[in-house]
C-alpha positions in Angstrom: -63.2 -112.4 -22.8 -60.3 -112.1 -20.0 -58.2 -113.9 -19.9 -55.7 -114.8 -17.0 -52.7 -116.5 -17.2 -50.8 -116.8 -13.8 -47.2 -117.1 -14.0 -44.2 -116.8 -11.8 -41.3 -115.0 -11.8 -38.1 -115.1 -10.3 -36.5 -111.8 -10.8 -33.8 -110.6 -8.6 -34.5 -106.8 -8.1 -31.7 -104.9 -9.3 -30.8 -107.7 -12.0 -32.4 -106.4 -15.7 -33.1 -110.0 -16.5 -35.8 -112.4 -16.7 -36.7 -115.8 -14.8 -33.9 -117.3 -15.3 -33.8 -120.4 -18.3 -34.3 -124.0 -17.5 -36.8 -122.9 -14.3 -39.0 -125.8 -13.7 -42.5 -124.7 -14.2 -44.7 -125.1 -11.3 -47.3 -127.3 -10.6 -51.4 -126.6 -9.6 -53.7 -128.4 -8.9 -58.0 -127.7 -8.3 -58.5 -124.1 -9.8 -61.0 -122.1 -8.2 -62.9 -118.8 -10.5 -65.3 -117.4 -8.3 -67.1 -114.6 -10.4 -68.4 -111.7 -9.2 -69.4 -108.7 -10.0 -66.5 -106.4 -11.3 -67.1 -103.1 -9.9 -68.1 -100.1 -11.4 -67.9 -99.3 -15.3 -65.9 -96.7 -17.2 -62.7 -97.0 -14.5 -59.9 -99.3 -15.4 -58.6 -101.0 -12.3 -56.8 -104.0 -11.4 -56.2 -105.4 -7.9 -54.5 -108.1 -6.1 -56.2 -109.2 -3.4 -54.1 -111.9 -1.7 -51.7 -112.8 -1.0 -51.3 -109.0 -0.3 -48.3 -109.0 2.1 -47.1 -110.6 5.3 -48.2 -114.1 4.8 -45.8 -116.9 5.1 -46.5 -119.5 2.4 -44.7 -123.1 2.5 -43.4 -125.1 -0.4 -45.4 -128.0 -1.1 -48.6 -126.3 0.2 -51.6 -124.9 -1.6 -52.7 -121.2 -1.1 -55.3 -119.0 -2.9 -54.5 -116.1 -4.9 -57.1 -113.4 -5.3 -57.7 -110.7 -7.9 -60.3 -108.4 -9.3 -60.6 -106.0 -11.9 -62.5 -103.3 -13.7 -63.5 -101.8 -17.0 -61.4 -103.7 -18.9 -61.9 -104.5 -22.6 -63.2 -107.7 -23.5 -60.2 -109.2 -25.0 -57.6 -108.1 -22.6 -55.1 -110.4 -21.2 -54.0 -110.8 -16.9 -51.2 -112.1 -15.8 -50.5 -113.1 -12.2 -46.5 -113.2 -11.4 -44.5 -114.0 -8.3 -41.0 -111.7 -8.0 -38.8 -113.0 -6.3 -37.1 -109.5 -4.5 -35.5 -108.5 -1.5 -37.3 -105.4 -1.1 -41.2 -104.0 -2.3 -41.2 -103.1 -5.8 -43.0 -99.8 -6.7 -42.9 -99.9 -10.5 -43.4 -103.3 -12.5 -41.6 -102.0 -15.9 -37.8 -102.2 -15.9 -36.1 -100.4 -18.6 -38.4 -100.2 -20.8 -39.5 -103.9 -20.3 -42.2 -105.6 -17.6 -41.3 -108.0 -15.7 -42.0 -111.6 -17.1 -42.2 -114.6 -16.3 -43.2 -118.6 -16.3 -46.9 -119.5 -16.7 -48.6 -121.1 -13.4 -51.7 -122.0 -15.7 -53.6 -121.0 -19.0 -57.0 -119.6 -19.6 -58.0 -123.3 -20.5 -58.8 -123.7 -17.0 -61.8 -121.5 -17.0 -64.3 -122.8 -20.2 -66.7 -120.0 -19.8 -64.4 -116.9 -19.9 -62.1 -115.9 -16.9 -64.2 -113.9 -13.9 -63.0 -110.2 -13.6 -62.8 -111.3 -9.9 -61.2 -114.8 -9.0 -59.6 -116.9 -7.0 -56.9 -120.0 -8.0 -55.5 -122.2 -5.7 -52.1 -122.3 -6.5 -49.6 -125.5 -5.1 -46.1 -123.6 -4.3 -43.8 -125.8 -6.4 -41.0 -127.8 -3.9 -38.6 -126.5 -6.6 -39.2 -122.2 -6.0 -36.8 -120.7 -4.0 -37.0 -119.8 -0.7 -37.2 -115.7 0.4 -39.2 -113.0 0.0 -41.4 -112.4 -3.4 -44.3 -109.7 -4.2 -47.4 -110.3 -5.7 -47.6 -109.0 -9.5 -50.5 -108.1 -11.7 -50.7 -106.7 -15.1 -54.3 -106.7 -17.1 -54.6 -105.2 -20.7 -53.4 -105.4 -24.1 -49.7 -106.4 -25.3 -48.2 -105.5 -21.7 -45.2 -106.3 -23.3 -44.7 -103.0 -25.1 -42.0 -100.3 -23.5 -44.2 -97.5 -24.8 -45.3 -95.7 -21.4 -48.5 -94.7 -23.7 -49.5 -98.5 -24.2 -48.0 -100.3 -21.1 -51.0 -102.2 -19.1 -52.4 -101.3 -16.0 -50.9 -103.1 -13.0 -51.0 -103.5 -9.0 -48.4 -104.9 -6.4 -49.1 -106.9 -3.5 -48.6 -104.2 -0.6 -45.6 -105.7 1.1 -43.6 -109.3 0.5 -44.6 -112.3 1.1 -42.3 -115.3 2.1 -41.4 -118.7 0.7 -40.2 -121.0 2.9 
């Protein structure tokens, strides 16, 4: 089973630290999965879909976050992050680390396994910061390890989005 945990972070590029403590967590509202098929077999790929660069989103608002992947293994875990960063980030692990963050919602949401493909509506909390952020996803197993070997397969939105 996938499963997906959405999460956001705000992580000042060029900082080597984490959201920082005593974030509020956000709040959603009316998940959406939208199964599909999930491309061909034997490839591992994971994609974001939207927001994907150059949309405006608002706090307060709701806005749909897309995703899809492929070929992975049953029991692998994706999580969706929001960076906050002044410029496009090309590589999600940061000495030795990935990029974490604060959990948007839990696999709870979606009672009959997580679709490869999906789509949540996510509320941007009134509390996130405003400025530019990129669109993060990592899919596999312990994406937490700094082994280049083990590290989880990811994809970046193509450009920033921005949080007004």
């Amino acid at each position: 089973m996938v499963i997906v945990v959405l999460v956001v972070a705000y992580f000042l590029w060029g900082q080597n630290q984490s959201a920082s403590p005593g974030t509020e967590q956000s709040q959603t509202t009316n998940p959406t999965p939208t199964p599909t098929s999930s491309g061909s077999a034997g490839a591992v790929r994971v994609r974001v879909l939207a927001p994907n660069g150059g949309e405006t989103w608002l706090r307060g608002k709701q806005y749909n976050v897309r995703w899809d992947t492929a070929g992975l293994a049953p029991d692998s875990m994706v999580y969706v992050d929001l960076i906050l960063t002044a410029s496009v980030i090309t590589n999600p692990y940061v000495n030795s680390k990935r990029i974490t963050g604060q959990e948007m919602f839990n696999a709870a949401i979606f009672p009959d396994a997580t679709p490869p493909e999906g789509t949540y509506s996510y509320k941007v909390p009134q509390t996130i910061k405003p400025g530019t952020y990129q669109v993060l996803i990592f899919a596999g197993k312990d994406c937490n390890t700094p082994e280049p070997g083990e590290r989880c397969k990811y994809d970046l939105s193509d450009g920033l989005i921005t949080v007004k």
